[in-house]
N, C-alpha and C positions, 0 to 999 in steps of 0.2 A: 591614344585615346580615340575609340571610334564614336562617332556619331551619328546616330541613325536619322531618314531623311524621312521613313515612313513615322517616324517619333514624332519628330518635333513638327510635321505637317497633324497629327494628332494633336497636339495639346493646342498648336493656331486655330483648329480647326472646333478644339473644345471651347479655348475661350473667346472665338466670333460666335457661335451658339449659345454664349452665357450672357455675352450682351445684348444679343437681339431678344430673348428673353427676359432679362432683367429691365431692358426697356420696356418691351411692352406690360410689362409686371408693374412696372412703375407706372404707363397710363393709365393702366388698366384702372390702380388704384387711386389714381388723378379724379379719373373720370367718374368714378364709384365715392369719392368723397363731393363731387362737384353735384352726383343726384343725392344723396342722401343730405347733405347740409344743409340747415332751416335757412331761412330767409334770413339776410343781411338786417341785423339788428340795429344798425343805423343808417340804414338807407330811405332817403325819402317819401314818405306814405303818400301812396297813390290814392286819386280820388275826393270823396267828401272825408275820410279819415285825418285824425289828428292825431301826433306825436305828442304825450303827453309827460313832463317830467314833473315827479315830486322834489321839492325845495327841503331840506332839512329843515327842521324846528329848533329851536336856539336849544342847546345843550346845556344840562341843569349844571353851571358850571358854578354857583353857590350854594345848588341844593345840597341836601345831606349824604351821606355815603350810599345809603340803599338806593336813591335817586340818581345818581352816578351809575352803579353798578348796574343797575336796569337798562341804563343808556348803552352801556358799554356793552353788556349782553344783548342788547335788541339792536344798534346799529353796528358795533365791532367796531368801535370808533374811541 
């Protein structure tokens, strides 16, 4: 069985050029999601600004069926 040295320095040589590429491939799109993503949706508002949350309203839980079904269709609850 011979084995060639100019080969297998080939294929070492393909897959160190696949990972310095795949890394940077992979910053690349680190860095490409880090500018595109909105602002942290619960990170503390700066400034005079207030973080405002809605409370649920008590669930028509002895209304009638169609009162129910509206509930369930408007909050998926």
């Amino acid at each position: 069985m011979v084995f060639s040295l100019r080969g297998w320095l080939n294929r070492i040589l393909f897959i160190i050029v696949f990972l310095i590429l795949l890394f940077f491939a992979a910053g690349g799109y680190r860095l490409l999601v880090e500018v595109i993503s909105p602002i942290h949706p619960y990170q503390k508002p700066r400034g005079d600004a207030m973080k405002v949350f809605i409370t649920d309203v008590e669930s028509p839980e002895q209304g009638n069926s169609a009162d129910r079904l509206r509930w369930f269709y408007w909050y998926g609850e």
